[in-house]
C-alpha positions as CSV (number, residue, x, y, z in Angstrom):
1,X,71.5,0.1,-25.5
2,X,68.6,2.4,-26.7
3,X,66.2,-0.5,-26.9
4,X,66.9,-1.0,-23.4
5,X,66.6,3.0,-22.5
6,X,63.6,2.3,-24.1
7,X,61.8,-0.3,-22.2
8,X,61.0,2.0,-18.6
9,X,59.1,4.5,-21.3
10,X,57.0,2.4,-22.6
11,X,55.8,1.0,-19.8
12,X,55.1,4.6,-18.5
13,X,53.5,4.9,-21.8
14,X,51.2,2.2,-20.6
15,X,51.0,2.5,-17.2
16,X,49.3,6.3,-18.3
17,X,46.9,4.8,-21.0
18,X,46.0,2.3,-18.5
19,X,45.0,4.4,-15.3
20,X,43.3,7.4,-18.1
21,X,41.0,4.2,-19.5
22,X,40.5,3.5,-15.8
23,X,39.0,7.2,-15.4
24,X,37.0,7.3,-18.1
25,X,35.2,4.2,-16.8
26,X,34.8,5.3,-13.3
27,X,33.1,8.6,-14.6
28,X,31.1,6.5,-16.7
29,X,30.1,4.3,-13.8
30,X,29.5,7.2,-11.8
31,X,27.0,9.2,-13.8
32,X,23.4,8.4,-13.5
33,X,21.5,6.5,-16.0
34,X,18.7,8.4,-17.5
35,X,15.5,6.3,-17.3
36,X,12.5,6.4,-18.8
37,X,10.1,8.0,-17.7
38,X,6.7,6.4,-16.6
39,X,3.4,7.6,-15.2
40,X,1.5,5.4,-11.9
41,X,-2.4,6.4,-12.9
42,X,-4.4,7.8,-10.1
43,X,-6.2,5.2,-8.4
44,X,-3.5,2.9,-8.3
45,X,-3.2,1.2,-4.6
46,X,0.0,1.0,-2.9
47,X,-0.2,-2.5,-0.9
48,X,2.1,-1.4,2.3
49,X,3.5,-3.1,5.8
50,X,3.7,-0.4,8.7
51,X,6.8,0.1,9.9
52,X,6.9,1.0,13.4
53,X,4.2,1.2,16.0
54,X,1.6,3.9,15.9
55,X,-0.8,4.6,18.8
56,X,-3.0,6.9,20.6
57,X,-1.7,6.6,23.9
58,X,1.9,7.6,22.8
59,X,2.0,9.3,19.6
60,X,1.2,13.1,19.0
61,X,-0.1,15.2,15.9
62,X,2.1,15.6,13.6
63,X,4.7,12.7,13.9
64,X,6.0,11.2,11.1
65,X,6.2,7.7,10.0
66,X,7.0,5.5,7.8
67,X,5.6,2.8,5.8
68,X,7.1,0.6,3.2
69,X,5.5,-0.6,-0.1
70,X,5.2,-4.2,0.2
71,X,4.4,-5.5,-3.2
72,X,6.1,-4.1,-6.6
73,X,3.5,-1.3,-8.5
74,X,3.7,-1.8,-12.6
75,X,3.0,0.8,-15.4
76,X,2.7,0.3,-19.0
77,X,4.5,-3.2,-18.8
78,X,7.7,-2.4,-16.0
79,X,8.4,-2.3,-12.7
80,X,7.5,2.2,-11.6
81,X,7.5,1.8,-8.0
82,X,9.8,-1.8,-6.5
83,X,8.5,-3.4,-3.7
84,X,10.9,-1.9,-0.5
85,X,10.4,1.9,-1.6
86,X,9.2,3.8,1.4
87,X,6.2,5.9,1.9
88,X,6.9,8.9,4.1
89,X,4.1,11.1,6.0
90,X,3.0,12.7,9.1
91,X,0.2,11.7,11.8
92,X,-2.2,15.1,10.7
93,X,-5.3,13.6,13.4
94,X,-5.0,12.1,16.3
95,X,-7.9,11.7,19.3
96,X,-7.5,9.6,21.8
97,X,-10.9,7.7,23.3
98,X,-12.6,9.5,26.1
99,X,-14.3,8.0,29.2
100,X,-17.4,7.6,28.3
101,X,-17.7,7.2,24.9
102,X,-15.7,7.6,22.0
103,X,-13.2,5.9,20.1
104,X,-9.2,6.4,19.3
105,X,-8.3,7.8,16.1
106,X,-5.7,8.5,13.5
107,X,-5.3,9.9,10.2
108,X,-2.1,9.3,8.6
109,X,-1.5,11.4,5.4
110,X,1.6,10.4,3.5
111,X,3.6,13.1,1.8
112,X,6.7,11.5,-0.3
113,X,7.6,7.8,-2.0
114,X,11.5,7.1,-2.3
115,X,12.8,4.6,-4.4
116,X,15.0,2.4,-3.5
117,X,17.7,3.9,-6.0
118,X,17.6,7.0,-4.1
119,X,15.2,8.7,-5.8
120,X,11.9,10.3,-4.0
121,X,8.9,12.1,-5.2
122,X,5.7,14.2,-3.8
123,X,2.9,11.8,-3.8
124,X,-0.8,11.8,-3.0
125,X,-2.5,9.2,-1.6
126,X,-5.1,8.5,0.8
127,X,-5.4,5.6,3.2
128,X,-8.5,2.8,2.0
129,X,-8.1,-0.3,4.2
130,X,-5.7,-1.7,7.2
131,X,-5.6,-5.2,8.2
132,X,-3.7,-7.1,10.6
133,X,-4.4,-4.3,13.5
134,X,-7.4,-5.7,16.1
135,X,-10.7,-3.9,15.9
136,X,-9.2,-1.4,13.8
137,X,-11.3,0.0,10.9
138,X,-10.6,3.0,8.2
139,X,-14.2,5.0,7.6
140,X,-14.7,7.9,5.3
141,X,-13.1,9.3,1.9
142,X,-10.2,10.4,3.8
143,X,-8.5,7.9,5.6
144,X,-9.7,7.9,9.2
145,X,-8.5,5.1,11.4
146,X,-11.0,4.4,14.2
147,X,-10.1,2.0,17.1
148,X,-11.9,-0.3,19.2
149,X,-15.4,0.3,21.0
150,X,-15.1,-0.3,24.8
151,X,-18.8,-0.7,25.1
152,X,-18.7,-4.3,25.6
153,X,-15.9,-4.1,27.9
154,X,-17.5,-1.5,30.0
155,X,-20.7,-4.0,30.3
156,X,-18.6,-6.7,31.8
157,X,-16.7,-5.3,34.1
158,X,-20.2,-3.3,35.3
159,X,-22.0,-6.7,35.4
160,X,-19.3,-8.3,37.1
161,X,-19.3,-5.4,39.5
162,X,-22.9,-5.8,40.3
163,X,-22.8,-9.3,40.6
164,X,-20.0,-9.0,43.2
165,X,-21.9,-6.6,44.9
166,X,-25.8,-8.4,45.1
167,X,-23.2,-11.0,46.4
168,X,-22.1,-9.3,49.7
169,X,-25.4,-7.7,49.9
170,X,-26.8,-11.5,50.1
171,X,-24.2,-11.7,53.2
172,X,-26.3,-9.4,55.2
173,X,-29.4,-9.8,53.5
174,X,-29.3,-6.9,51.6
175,X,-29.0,-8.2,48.1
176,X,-31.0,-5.7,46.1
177,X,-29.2,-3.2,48.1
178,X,-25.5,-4.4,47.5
179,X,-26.1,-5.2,43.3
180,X,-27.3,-1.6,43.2
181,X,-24.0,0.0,45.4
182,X,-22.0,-2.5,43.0
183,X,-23.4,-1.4,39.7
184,X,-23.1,2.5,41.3
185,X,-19.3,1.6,41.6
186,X,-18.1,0.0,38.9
187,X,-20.3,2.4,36.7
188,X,-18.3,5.5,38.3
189,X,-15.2,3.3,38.2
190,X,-15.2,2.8,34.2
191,X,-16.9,6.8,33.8
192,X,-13.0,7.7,34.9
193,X,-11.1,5.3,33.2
194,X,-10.1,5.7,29.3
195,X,-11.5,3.5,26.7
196,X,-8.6,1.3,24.6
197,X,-6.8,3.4,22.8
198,X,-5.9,2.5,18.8
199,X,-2.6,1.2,18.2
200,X,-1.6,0.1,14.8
201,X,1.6,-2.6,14.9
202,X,4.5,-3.4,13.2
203,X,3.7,-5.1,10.2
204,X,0.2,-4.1,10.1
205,X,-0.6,-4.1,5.8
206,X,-2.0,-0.1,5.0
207,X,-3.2,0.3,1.4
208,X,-2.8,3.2,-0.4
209,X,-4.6,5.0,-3.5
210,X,-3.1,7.7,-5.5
211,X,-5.3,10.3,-5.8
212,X,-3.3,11.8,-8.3
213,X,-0.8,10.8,-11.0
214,X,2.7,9.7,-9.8
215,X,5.1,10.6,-12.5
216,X,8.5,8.3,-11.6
217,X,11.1,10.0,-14.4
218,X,15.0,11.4,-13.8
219,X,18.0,9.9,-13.2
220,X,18.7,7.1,-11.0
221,X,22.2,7.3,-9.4
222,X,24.6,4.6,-9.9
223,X,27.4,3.0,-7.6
224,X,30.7,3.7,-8.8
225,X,32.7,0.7,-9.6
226,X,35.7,1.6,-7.1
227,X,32.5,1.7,-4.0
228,X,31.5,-1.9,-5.7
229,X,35.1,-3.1,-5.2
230,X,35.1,-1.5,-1.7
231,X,32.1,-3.1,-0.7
232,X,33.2,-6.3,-2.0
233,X,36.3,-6.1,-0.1
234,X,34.3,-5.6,3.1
């Protein structure tokens, strides 16, 4: 009769070193793991993939954007900086191309990298090359993006215009007369339109150089294992 008296005990006995085992590992899951810390040299380049559109016509001083880092960055022999980590930063120049002359331009200063465990740090960096963006260029030591010229642009449509108009001049015999009132029209015509503004897509690849040291140290936070079954179940 004890023995049986017994048996509901013991399994409470079991049930309670079963579920405090269960805790201990949770917390353990749960805490962050210490890593090691490592140092990205200045000069580095961050290879990068724009993504969203940026452009003259639309975007203002002081947007922000973001960028992602395309291909993984390595110090002293491991992975600091995994390709998907975003670069975060804000539009601190923007001009957009006059009517006459002058060009649309950008300069996009980023401010913060975040892993993708979560973790994010100030960064420096400066903007060296783009490519996948027409006619856009960077120039200078501090990241200037120039667009396209509308020079030769301007010179077709004003030939065209002129041609159109020695044309209907020839109709009443007044060629000289109607190339110079075309060329007078389309010159004025392209004086009060815009020149094409810069506009850096999707995808567009933006490289990067620290111009200081990126330290990448502290603890990178871990998924509990109760949130891995959760997710699992979903």
């Amino acid at each position: 009769m004890n023995t049986l008296k017994e048996v509901p005990m013991v399994k409470r006995v079991l049930l309670a070193v079963f579920f405090a085992t269960l805790g201990i590992s949770l917390a353990i899951a749960e805490s962050p793991v210490e890593t090691e810390p490592v140092s990205v040299p200045a000069g580095t380049v961050l290879h990068c993939r724009n993504a969203q559109t940026l452009t003259t016509q639309l975007n203002s001083q002081g947007d922000a954007f973001t960028i992602s880092v395309a291909e993984p960055v390595t110090a002293n022999g491991r992975v600091a900086i995994p390709a998907g980590s975003n670069l975060t930063g804000r539009i601190t120049w923007l001009a957009r191309p006059g009517r006459v002359k002058g060009v649309g331009e950008m300069r996009l200063a980023v401010e913060q990298i975040a892993l993708p465990d979560g973790r994010s740090f100030p960064v420096g960096a400066v903007l060296m090359t783009a490519y996948g963006a027409d006619n856009v260029k960077v120039v200078g030591g501090e990241g200037l993006v120039k667009g396209p010229r509308s020079r030769s642009r301007d010179a077709v449509v004003i030939g065209g215009g002129t041609g159109a108009g020695s044309l209907i001049g020839a109709i009443f015999d007044h060629p000289v007369i109607g190339a110079a009132a075309g060329f007078t029209a389309t010159t004025v015509n392209r004086m009060c339109t815009r020149g094409k503004d810069l506009t850096i897509p999707v995808g567009t690849q933006l490289n990067y150089q620290l111009t200081r040291e990126l330290a990448i140290s502290g603890a990178a936070p871990q998924t509990s294992a109760a949130n891995q079954v959760h997710a699992a179940g979903e």
